[in-house]
Structures are given as C-alpha cells and as structure tokens.
DSSP file (Angstrom, degrees, kcal/mol; ACC not computed):
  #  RESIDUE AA STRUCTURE BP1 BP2  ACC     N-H-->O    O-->H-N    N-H-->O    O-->H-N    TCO  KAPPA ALPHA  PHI   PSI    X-CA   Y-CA   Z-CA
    1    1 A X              0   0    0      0, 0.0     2,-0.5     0, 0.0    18,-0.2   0.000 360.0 360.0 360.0 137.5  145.8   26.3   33.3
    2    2 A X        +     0   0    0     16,-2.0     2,-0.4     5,-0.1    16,-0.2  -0.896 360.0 178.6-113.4 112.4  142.6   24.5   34.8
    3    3 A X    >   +     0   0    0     -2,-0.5     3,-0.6    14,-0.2    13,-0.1  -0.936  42.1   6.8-130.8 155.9  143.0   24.7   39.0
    4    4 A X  G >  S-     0   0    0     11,-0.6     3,-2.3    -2,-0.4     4,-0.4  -0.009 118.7 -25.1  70.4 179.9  140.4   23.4   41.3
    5    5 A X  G >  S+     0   0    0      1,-0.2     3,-2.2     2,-0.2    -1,-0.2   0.717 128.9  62.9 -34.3 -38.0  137.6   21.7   41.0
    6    6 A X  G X  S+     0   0    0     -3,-0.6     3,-0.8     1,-0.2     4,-0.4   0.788  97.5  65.8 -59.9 -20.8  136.9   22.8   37.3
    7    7 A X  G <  S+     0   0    0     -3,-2.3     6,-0.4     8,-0.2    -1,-0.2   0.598  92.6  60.0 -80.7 -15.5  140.2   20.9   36.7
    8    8 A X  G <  S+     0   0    0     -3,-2.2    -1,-0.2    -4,-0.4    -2,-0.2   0.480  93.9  62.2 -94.5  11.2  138.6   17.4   37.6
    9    9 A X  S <  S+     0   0    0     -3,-0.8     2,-0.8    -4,-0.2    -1,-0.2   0.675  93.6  71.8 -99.3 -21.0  136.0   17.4   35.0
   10   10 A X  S    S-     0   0    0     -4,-0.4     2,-0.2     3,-0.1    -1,-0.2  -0.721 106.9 -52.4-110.4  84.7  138.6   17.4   32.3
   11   11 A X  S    S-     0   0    0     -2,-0.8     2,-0.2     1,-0.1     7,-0.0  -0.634  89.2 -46.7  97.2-162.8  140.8   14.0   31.7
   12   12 A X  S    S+     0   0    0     -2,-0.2     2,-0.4     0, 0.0    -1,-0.1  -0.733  83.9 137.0-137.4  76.4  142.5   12.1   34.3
   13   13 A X        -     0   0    0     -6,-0.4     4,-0.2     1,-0.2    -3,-0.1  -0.968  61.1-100.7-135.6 152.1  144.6   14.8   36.4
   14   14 A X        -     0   0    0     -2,-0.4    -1,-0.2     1,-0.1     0, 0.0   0.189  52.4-106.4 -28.1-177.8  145.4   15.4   40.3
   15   15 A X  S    S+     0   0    0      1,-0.1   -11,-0.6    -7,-0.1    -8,-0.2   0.309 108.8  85.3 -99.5  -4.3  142.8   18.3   41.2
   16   16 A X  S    S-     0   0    0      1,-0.2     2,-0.3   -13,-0.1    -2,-0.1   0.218 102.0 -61.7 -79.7   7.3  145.8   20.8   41.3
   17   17 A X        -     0   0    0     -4,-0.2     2,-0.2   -14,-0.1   -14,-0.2  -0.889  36.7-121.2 141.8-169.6  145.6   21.2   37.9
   18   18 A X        -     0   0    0     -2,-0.3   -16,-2.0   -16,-0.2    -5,-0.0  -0.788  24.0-124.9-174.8 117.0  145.6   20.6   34.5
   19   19 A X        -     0   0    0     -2,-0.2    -1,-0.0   -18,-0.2    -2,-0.0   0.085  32.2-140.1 -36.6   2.1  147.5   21.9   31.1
   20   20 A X        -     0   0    0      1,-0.2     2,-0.4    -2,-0.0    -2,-0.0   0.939  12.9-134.3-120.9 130.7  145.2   23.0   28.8
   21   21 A X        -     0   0    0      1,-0.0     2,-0.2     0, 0.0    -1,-0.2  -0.860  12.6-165.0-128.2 128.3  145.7   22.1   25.1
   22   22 A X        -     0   0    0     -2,-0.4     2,-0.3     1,-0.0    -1,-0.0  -0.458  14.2-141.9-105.2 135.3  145.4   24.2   22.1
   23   23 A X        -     0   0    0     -2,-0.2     2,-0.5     2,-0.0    -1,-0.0  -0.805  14.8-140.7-102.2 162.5  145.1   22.8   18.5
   24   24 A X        -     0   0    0     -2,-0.3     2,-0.3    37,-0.1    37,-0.1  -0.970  19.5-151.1-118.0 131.3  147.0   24.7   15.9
   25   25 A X        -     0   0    0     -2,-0.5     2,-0.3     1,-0.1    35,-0.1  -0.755  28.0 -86.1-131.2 163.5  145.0   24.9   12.6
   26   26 A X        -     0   0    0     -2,-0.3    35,-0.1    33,-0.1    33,-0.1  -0.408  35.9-178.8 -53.5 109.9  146.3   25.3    8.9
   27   27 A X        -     0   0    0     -2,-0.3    -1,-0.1    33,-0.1    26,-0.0   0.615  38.6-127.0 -91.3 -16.7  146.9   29.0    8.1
   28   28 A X        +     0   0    0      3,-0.1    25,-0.9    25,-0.1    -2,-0.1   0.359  69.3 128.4 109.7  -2.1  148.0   28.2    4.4
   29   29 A X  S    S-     0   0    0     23,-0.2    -1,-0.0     1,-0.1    23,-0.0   0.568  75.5-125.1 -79.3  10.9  151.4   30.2    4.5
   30   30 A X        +     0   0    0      1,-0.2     2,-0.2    30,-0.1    -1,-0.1   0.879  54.0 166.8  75.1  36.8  153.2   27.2    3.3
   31   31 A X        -     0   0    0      2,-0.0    20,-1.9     1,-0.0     2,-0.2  -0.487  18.3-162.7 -83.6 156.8  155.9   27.6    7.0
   32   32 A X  E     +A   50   0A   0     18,-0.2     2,-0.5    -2,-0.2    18,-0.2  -0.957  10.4 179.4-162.4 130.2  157.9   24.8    7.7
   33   33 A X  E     -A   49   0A   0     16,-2.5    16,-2.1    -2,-0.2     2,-0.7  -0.890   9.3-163.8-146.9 114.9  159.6   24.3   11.3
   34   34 A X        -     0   0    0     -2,-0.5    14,-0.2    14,-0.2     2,-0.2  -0.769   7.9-154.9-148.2 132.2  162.0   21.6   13.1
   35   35 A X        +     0   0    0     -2,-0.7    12,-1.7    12,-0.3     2,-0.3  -0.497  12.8 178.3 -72.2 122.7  162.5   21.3   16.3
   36   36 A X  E     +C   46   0B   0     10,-0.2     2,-0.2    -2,-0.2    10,-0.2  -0.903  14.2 173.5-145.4 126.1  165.7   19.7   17.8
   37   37 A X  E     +C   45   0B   0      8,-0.7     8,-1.0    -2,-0.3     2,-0.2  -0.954  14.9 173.1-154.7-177.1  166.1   19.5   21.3
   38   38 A X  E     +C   44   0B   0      6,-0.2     6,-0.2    -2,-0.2     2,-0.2  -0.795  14.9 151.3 169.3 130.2  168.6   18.0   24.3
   39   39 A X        -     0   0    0      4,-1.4     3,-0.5    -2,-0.2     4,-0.4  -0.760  47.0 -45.4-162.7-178.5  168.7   18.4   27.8
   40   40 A X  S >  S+     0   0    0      1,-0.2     3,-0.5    -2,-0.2    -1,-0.1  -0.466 110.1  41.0 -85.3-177.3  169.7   16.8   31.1
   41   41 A X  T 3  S-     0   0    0      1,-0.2    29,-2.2    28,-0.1    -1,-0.2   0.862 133.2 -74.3  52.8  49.4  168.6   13.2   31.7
   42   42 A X  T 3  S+     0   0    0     -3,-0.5    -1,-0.2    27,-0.2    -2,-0.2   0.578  75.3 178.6  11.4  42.5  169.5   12.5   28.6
   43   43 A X    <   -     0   0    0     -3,-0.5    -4,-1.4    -4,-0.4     2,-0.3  -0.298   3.7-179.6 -63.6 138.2  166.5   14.1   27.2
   44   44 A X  E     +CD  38  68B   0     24,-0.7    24,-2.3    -6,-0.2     2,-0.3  -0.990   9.1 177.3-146.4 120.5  166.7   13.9   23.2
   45   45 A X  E     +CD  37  67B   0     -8,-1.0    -8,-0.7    -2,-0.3     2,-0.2  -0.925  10.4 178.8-147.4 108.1  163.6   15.7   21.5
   46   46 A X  E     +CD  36  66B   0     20,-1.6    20,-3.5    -2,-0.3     2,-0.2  -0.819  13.3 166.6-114.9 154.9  162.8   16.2   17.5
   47   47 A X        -     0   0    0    -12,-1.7   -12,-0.3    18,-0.3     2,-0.3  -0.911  16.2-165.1-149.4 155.1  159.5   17.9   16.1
   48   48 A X        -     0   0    0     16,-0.4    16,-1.7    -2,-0.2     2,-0.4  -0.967   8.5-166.4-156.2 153.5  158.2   19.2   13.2
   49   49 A X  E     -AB  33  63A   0    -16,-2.1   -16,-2.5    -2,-0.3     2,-0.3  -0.991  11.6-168.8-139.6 124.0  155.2   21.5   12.1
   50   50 A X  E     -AB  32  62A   0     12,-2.1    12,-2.4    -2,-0.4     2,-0.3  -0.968   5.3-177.9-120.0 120.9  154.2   21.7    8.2
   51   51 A X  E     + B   0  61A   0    -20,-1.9     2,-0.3    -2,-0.3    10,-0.2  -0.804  19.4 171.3-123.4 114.6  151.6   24.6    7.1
   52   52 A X  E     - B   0  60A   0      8,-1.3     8,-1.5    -2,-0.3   -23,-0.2  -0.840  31.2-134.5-145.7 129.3  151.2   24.0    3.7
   53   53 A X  E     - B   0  59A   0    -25,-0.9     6,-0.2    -2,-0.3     3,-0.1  -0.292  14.5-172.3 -52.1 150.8  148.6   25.6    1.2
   54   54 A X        -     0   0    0      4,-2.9     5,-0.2     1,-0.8     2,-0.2   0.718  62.6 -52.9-129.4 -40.0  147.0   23.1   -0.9
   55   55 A X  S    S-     0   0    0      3,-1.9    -1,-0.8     0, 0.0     3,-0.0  -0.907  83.3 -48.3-159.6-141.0  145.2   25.6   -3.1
   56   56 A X  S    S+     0   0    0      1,-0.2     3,-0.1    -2,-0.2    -3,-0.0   0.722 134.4  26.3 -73.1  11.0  142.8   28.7   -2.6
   57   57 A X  S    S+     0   0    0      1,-0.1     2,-0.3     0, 0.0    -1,-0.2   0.622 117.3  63.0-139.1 -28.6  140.2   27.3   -0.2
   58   58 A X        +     0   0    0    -30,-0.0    -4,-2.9     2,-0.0    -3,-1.9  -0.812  44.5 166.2-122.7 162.8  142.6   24.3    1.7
   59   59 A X  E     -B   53   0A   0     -2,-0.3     2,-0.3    -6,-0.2    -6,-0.2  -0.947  17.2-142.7-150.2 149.1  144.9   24.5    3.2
   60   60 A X  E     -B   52   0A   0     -8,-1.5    -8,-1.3    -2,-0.3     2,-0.4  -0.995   6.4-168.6-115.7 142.0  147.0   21.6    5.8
   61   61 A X  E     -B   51   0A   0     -2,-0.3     2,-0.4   -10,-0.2   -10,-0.2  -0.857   4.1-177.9-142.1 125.0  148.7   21.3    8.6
   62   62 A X  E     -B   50   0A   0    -12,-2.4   -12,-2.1    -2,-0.4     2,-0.3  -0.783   2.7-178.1-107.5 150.9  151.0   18.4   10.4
   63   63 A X  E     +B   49   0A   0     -2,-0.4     2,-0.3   -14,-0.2   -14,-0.2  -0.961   8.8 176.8-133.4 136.3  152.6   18.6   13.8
   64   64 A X        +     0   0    0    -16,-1.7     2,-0.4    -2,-0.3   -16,-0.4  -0.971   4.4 177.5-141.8 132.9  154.6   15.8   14.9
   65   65 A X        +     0   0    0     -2,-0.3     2,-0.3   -18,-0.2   -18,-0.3  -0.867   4.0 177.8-152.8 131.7  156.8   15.2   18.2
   66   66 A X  E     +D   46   0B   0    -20,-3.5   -20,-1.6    -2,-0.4     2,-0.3  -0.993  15.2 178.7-113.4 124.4  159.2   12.1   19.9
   67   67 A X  E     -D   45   0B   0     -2,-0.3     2,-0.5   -22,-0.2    13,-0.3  -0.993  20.1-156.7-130.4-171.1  160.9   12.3   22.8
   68   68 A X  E     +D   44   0B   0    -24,-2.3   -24,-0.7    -2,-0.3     2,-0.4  -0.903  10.2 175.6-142.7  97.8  163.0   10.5   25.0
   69   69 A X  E     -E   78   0C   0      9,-2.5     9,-1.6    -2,-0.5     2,-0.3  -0.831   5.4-174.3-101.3 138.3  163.7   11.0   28.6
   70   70 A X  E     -E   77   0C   0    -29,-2.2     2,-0.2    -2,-0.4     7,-0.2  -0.905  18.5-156.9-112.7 110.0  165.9    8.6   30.8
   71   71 A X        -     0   0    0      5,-1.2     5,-0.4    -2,-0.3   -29,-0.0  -0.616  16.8-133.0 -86.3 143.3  165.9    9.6   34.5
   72   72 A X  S    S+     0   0    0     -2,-0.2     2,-1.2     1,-0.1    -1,-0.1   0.370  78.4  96.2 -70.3  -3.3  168.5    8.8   37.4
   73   73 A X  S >  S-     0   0    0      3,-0.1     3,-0.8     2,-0.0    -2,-0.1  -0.576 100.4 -69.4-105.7 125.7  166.3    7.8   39.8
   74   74 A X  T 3  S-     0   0    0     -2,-1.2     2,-0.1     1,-0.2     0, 0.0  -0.310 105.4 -14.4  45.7-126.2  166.0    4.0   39.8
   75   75 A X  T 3  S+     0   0    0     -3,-0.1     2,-0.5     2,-0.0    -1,-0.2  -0.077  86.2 141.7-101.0  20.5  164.5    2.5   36.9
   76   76 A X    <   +     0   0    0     -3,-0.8    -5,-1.2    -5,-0.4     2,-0.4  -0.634  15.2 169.7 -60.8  87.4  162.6    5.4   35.0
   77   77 A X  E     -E   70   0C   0     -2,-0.5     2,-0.5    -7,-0.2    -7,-0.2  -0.923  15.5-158.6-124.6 133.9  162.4    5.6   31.6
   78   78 A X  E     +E   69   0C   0     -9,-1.6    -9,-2.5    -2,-0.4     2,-0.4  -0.843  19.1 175.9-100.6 109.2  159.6    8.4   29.5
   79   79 A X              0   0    0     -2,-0.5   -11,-0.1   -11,-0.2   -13,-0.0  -0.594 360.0 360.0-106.6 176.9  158.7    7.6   25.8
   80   80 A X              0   0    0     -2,-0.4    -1,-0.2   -13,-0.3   -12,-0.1   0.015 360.0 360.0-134.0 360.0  156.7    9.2   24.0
C-alpha cells in the first residue's frame, strides 16, 4: 500500500492511497486453481490461475477473473 504523496505518481488514485499490484510469474509446477465466489449485492465472482510446464526451460502461466457486482444504492452496477 502506496500512502501520501508517493501514492500520486502512480496511476490515477485519490492521494490516500493506492493498491499496489504484484504479477505472478510461471513457476512450472503444472498447479491448477478455480475460484468461485458470492457475496452480498449480488456479488457473483469466477477465476482461474493455470501454471503449466511447457518443457525444461518454459514454463506458462494464465490468470483470469470476472465479476459482477450489483449495488442497492440507486442505479449502480460494477463489471469487470
């Protein structure tokens, strides 16, 4: 987490702060992981992360994630 001025150089966020975001790189161990998730406001959220070796020297990895928020206050709706 990025607070204070060091947090306005980075993007387009308030000056209170910032997430800070991590890439996840291919470790080759051939894992496989999916994410299911549900919540209030009718939040409905799937993922998946695939690590796959491809032989000794490569190796790939996809991360993928939808959700879908609807909120109660007026006319709000969150895709991504």
């Amino acid at each position: 987490m990025l607070k204070g001025l060091s947090s306005v150089l980075y993007g387009q966020a308030n000056p209170g702060g910032l997430v800070n975001i991590l890439f996840k790189e291919a470790s080759g161990s051939n894992e496989n992981e999916v994410i299911f998730k549900t919540g209030t406001g009718k939040l409905a959220e799937v993922g998946i992360d695939l690590d796959r070796a491809l032989d000794d020297e490569w190796a790939c990895r996809i991360v993928g994630d939808a959700k879908q928020v609807n909120w109660q206050a007026g006319d709000v709706a969150r895709q991504r």
